[in-house]
C-alpha positions, 0 to 999 in steps of 0.5 A: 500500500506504502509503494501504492502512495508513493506511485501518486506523488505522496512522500509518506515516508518524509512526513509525520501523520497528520501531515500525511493525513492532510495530503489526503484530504483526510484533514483540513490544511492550515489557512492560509492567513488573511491579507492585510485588506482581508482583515481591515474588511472583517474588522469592518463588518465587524464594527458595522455589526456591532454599531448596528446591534448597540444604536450606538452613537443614535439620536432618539426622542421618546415621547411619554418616555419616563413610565409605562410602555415609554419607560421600557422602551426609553431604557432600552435604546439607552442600554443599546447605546442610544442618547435618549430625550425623555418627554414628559408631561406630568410624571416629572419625579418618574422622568428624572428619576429614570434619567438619573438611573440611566446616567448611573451606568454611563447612559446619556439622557436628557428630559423635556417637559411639553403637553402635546396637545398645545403646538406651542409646547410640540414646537419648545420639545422640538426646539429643545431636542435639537439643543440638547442632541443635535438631531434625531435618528429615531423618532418614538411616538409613545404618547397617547391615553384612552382618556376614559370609557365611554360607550356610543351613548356616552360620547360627546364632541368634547370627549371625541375631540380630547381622545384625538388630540392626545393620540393621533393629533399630537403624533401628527404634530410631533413628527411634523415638528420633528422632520427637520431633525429626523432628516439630519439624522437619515443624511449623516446616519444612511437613514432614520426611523419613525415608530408609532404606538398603536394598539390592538384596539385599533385592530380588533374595537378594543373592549366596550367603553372602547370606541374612541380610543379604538377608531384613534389608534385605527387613524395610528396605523394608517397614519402610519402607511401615509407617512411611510409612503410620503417619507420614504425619499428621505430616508427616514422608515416610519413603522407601528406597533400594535401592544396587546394586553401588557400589564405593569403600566398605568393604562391598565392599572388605573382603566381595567378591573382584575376580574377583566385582566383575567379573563382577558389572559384567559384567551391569550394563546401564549398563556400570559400578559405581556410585559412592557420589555416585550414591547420595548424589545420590539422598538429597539428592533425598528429603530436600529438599522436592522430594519433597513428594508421594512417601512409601512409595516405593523409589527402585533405584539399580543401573545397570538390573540390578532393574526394580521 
């Protein structure tokens, strides 16, 4: 078998074992090491990868951001490496409270105080994220409240027009007021992003007492298309999440009974409530440039309870 070998060009006798056995392909050759190129390439996917994955370095303003929802998605853009504006309106203690929490494991926060529903106030929180941060690279449009519970026969013009306000005009006019920014951010960062918070009300009618709080974040998600469409030449996404029944926030403290919360759990086909992180999750997702492609969309977060 030996004299087989060497009639095949294999120096068997000059070499050790595993040499020979990587002559036959039995055992892989050693690479050859990487050009310089080759390694400054990897170094930079790399380093695109990582500052991809982290937000590093990003721009973002989370309306409603010191509680709730807001809180859980304020504090991961920060963990990602975000700079975050934390909005505000009432929760002034909670605001500065997290921001102080954020600074203390090297986070950069700011907090801006505004009622939405006045433009004067939309502009000073616009005016004030372009001080403090220079532009945006993403743009969270957390605020909103179901006001109350009211069925047909209880609604009014006054209460209509107060659900609105909060939900749908106050989004419009904050990223109105925000576009400037939102385009510096898509120049000097390949892109920007827009993510709205709706809710499976606006999918589903929500529960009874539910109808204006319903058709306004119904207006969310096609407000969301709109712009999509209309911004997408600017390199700016806008996309929606639509939150299920998440515990652990105030909306559902202060507008939902514990014999409700449990039925409600009950046709969850995951088992569970949701959690705020879930959601929160979900937002880092879209503003990060892994949503690169994806813009219009809504991304149901509900356990399995809406198949869109």
């Amino acid at each position: 078998m030996l004299k087989a070998l060497a009639r095949f060009g294999i120096p068997w006798k000059s070499q050790t074992p595993l040499q020979f056995l990587k002559e036959l392909g039995i055992l892989p050759k050693a690479a050859s090491p990487p050009s310089a190129a080759d390694a400054a390439g990897s170094r930079h996917a790399r380093d695109r990868r990582d500052a991809v994955n982290t937000l590093l370095g990003k721009k973002a303003l989370v309306t409603g951001g010191a509680s709730g929802l807001g809180e859980a998605v304020t504090r991961e853009l920060a963990a990602l490496g975000a700079e975050v504006v934390i909005h505000f309106r009432s929760s002034e203690g909670a605001a500065l409270k997290l921001k102080a929490d954020l600074e203390a494991v090297g986070a950069k926060a700011h907090t801006v105080r505004a009622d939405l529903t006045e433009e004067p106030q939309i502009k000073h929180l616009l005016e004030e994220t372009r001080r403090l941060v220079g532009r945006l690279d993403c743009l969270v449009n957390n605020a909103g409240d179901l006001v109350g519970r009211r069925r047909l026969s209880e609604l009014n013009p006054a209460f209509l027009e107060a659900v609105l306000k909060v939900n749908v005009h106050s989004l419009i006019g904050v990223t109105r007021h925000a576009l400037p920014l939102l385009e510096e951010g898509a120049l000097r960062g390949g892109g920007a992003s827009v993510v709205n918070l709706a809710s499976l009300a606006g999918r589903k009618g929500g529960h009874p007492g539910s109808l204006a709080y319903a058709a306004a974040k119904g207006a969310v998600l096609t407000v969301t298309r709109a712009l999509s469409a209309e911004l997408a030449d600017r390199g700016i996404r806008v996309n929606a999440v639509a939150p299920g029944f998440i515990l652990g926030t105030r909306f559902h403290a202060v507008h939902t009974t514990r014999e409700s919360a449990e039925q409600t759990i009950a046709g969850i086909p995951l088992g569970r409530a949701g959690t705020p992180e879930d959601v929160g999750r979900v937002v880092a997702f879209l503003c990060s440039e892994y949503n690169g492609f994806m813009t219009g969309a809504t991304v149901d977060i509900n356990g399995g309870v809406y198949c869109a």
